[in-house]
C-alpha positions as CSV (number, residue, x, y, z in Angstrom):
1,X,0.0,0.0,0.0
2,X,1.3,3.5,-1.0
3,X,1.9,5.4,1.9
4,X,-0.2,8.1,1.4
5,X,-3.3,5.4,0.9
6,X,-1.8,4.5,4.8
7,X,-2.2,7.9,5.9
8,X,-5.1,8.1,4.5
9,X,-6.2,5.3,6.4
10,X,-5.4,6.5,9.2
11,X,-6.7,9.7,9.3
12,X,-9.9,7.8,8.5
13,X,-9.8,5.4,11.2
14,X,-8.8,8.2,13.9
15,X,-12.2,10.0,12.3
16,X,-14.1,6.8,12.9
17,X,-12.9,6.6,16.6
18,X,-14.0,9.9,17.4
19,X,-17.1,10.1,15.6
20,X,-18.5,6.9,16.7
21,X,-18.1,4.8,13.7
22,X,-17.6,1.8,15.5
23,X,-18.5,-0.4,11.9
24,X,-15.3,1.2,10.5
25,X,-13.4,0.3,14.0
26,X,-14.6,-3.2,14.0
27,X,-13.9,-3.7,10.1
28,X,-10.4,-2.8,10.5
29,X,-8.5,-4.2,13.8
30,X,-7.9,-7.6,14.1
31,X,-9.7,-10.4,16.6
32,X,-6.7,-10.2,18.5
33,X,-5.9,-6.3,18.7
34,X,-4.4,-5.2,21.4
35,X,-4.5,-1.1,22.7
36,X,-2.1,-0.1,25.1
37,X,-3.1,3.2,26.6
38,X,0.1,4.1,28.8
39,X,-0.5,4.0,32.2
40,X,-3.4,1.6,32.3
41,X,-3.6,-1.9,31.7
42,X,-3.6,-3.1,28.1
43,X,-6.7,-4.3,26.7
44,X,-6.4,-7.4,24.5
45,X,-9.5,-8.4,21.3
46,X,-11.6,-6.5,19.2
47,X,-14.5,-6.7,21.6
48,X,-12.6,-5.0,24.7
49,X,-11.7,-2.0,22.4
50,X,-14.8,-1.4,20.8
51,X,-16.2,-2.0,24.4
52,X,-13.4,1.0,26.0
53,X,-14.1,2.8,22.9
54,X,-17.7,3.4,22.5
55,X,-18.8,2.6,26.2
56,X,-17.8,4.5,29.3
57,X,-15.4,6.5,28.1
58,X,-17.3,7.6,25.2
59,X,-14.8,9.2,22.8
60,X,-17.2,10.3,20.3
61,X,-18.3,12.8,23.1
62,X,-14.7,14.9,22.3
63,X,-13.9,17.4,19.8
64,X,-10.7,16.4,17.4
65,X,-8.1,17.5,15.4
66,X,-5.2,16.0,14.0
67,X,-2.0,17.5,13.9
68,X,0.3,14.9,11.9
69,X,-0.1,11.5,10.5
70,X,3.3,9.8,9.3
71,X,3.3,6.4,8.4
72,X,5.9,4.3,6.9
73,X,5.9,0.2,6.5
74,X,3.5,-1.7,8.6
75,X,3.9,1.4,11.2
76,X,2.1,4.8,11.5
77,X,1.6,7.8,14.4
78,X,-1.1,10.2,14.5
79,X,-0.7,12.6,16.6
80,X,-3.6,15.3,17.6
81,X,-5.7,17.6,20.4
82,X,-9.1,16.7,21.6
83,X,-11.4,18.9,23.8
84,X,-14.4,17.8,26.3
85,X,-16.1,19.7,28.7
86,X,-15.2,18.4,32.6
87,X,-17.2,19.1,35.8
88,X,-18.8,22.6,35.6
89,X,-18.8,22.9,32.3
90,X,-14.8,23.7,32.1
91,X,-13.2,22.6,28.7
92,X,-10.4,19.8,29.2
93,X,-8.2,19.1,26.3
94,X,-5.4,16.7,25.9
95,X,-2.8,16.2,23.5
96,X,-2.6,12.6,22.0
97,X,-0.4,10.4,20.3
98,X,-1.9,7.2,18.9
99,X,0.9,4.5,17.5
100,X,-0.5,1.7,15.0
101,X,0.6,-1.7,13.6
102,X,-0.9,-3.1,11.3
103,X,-0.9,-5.9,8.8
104,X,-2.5,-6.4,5.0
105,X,-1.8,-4.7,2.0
106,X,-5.5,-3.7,0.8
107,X,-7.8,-3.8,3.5
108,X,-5.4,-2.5,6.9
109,X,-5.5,-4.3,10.2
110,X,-4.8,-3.1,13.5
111,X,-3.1,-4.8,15.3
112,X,-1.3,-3.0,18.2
113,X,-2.7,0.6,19.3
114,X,-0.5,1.7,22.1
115,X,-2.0,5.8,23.1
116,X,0.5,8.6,25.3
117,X,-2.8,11.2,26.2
118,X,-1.5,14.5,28.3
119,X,-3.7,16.7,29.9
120,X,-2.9,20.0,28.6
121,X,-3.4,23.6,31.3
């Protein structure tokens, strides 16, 4: 796949992820996925991401934007800012870094997510 088909890709999944598409999430990480969000403990299958992703901590609830996308191989970054209101209405917003492996040529694969999220002042 040329690369920019891959960033393309991934500027389309990171959409998906935030706007709730959880079809498109489903479709393109493998059974065996597994999302490390630093500091926590790694979730492990398709089911427990889509479960983190679009239950409790509802992401589609966030305002995006991506920064940079770079991919190169079976390897990609997309780094980016999201906003959501906290207690009392206050905006919180968070830088974010999202890693990706991934396997297939055509139709991509995650398979390793591994997420660095800072809470910005």
């Amino acid at each position: 796949m040329r690369t920019s088909s891959t960033t393309d890709f991934l500027r389309d999944f990171n959409d998906a992820f935030f706007k709730g598409k959880k079809d498109f999430i489903e479709q393109h990480v493998s059974d065996d996925v597994e999302w490390i969000m630093v500091g926590t403990m790694p979730l492990k299958g398709r089911q427990a991401l889509v479960d983190a992703a679009f239950g409790m901590q509802d992401y589609t609830q966030m305002a995006f934007e991506v920064d940079t996308i770079i991919a190169a191989g079976q390897e990609g970054a997309v780094k980016g800012v999201m906003t959501a209101k906290g207690g009392n209405d206050r905006e919180r917003k968070y830088c974010y870094c999202d890693f990706y492996e991934w396997q297939g040529d055509g139709e991509l694969q995650i398979t390793k997510m591994t997420s660095f999220v800072v809470e910005t002042k």
